[in-house]
C-alpha positions, 0 to 999 in steps of 0.5 A, a space after each residue: 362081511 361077504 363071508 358072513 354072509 355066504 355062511 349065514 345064507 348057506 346055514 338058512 339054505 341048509 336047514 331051509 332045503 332039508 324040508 324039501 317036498 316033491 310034489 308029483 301030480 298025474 293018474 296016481 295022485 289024483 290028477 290022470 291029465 297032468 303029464 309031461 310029454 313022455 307021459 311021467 306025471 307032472 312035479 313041482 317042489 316046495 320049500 317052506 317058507 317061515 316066520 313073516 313069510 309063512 303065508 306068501 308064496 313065489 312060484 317059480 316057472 322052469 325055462 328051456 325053450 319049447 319043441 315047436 314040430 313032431 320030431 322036436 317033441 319027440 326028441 325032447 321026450 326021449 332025451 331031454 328032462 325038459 320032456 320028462 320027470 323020470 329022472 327027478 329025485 324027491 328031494 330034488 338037484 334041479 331046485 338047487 341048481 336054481 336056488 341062486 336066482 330069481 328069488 329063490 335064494 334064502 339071504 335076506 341081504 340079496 333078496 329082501 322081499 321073498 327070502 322067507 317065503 314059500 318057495 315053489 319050483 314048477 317043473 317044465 316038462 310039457 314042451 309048450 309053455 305049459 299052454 298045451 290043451 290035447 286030451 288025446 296023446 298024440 302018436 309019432 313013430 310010435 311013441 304017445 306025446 302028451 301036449 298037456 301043459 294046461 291041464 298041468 297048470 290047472 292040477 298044480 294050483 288045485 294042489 297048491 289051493 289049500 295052501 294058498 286059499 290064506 295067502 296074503 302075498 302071491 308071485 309068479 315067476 320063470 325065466 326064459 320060457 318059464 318068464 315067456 310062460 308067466 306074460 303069457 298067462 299071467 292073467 289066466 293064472 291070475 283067475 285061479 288065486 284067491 281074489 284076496 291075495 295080491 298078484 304080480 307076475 316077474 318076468 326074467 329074461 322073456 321080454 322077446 319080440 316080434 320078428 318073424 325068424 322067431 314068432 314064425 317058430 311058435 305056430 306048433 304050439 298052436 296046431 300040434 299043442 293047441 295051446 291058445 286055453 290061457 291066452 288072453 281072448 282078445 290078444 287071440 281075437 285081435 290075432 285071430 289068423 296069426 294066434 301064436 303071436 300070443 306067445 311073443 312077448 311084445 305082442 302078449 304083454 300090452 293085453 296084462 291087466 295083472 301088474 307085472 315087473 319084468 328083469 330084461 336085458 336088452 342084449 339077451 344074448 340067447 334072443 339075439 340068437 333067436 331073432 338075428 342074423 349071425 351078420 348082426 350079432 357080429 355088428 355093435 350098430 345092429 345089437 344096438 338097434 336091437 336093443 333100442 327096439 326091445 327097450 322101445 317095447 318094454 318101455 311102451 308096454 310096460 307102464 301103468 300097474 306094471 314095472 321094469 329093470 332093464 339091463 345092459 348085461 350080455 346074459 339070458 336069465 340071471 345066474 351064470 356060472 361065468 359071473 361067479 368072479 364077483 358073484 357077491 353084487 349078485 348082478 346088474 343094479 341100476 344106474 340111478 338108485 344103486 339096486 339090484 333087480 330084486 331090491 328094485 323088485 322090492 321097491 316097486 312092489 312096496 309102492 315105489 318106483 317102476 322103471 330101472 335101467 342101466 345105459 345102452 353101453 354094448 359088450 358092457 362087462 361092468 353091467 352084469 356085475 354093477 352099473 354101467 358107470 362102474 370101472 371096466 371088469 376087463 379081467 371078468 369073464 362071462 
């Protein structure tokens, strides 16, 4: 039966893939501001959707981190695709790489909700969250950097608005930065659908929090990209002296007005990173108070209109190569009713429930492919 259904997934990705549009935006399309940091125009990639899904959309936000100085810009514009679309193909690798994650996949049995909807990749080539808001390029060692993460976003959903003026279902999504992106702007972007469509945001793997090794990082995105243009006025009002805040998860979040449903792990290994020491990632007790604090946030903040899944699972986004042994459960389910994130996502945003968890088990192989209940996976790397 997993054989039949890999196969039938890979035949629909087959005939699905092969109407891949590139879609470039910048001076010659249209669009002069939309240009990532090297100054190469913005991108994005649509694969159509079909059948019940033809006219609901998810829109997918590329992750990797952001440059936070000159010279980090600077590099990641010379080195890194994160900075550049200059080595982008028009039918594109970079969307296949993903396609196993976040919704982006095609098999009906693992993603029931989205399978057959227009699939939208973005992207990220700004360096800041797609928050940046610089008209003039700004020079370091003579080279121009474009901090124009703004008005990327605005030349995408212009693009995107003849499409989406009769969507009836819209879902905006990223992981790691790309997730960061979504709570942060998420209402901002809101503004920008049709009022008719219904919204919701999902978040995987960008519930970071505030602490000052990490929150203390993003003050460049607010001196060198000016980013606040997306933000919500009163989290920059409420944070007027220290505005980078709104960029930091646990700060951002409370202000959504927008319903969101965020996929997190509690023991994400690359915010522990981020926001530990390398004294406490190497102690269970102080991992386990981390992920009791994150969980306190994600719990406090999320509730009304919004929903969560929160996992167990020592992992940063959802796909990791590691979890290819017992790739067929496609990750963490909930303890309680069984799901899966995107089951769980489908339920809630179907009308039932909005919280999911696994139990607080650290080092917990068994959590990234199964409840936390479930026997040990000892002989399962990841």
């Amino acid at each position: 039966m997993a054989f039949l259904r890999a196969l039938m997934s890979a035949l629909l990705a087959e005939a699905v893939g092969a109407e891949l549009q590139a879609h470039y935006l910048g001076p010659e399309t249209g669009y002069p501001l939309a240009r990532c940091l090297d100054g190469t125009p913005a991108l994005y990639y649509l694969s159509p959707g079909y059948d019940s899904g033809k006219d609901k959309y998810l829109i997918f936000h590329q992750g990797g981190a952001y440059c936070g100085s000159d010279a980090d810009c600077l590099e990641r514009a010379t080195t890194s695709y994160l900075g550049s679309t200059s080595g982008d193909a028009s039918d594109n690798n970079i969307y296949e790489e993903a396609d196993a994650k976040d919704g982006l996949m095609r098999d009906p049995s693992q993603n029931p909700l989205m399978h057959n909807w227009n699939h939208i990749f973005v992207r990220y080539c700004d360096g800041g969250y797609f928050s940046g808001d610089r008209l003039e390029p700004k020079v370091v060692d003579g080279t121009e950097l474009f901090y124009r993460g703004r008005y990327i976003t605005e030349a995408i959903f212009t693009d995107l608005a003849p499409k989406l003026s009769t969507a009836t279902d819209i879902v905006l999504s990223g992981c790691g930065a790309g997730a960061m992106r979504i709570i942060a702007h998420l209402d901002a972007l809101r503004a920008m659908l049709p009022s008719a469509a219904k919204v919701v945001g999902y978040a995987d793997s960008g519930f970071f929090m505030d602490v000052d090794a990490f929150t203390s990082s993003k003050k460049y995105l607010i001196t060198g990209h000016n980013g606040t243009a997306l933000f919500s006025p009163k989290c920059v009002r409420d944070h007027s002296a220290q505005p980078h805040k709104c960029l930091v998860a646990s700060v951002a979040s409370a202000y959504l007005e927008t319903p969101l449903f965020a996929f997190q792990s509690r023991y994400d290994f690359d915010q522990l990173e981020g926001e530990t020491t390398e004294a406490c990632r190497g102690s269970d007790a102080c991992v386990s108070t981390y992920g009791a604090n994150l969980t306190a946030h994600v719990e406090a903040n999320l509730v009304g209109p919004h929903g969560y899944f929160i996992d167990s699972c020592e992992r940063h986004c959802w796909y990791h190569p590691g979890y290819a042994a017992l790739i067929d459960t496609w990750g963490p389910k909930d303890d309680a009713s069984d799901l899966t994130n995107l089951r769980a996502f489908a339920a809630w945003y179907d009308g039932g429930s909005a919280t999911y968890s696994q139990a607080p088990v650290s080092s917990c192989k068994q959590c990234c492919n199964g409840k936390s209940t479930d026997r040990r996976l000892s002989d399962v790397m990841i």
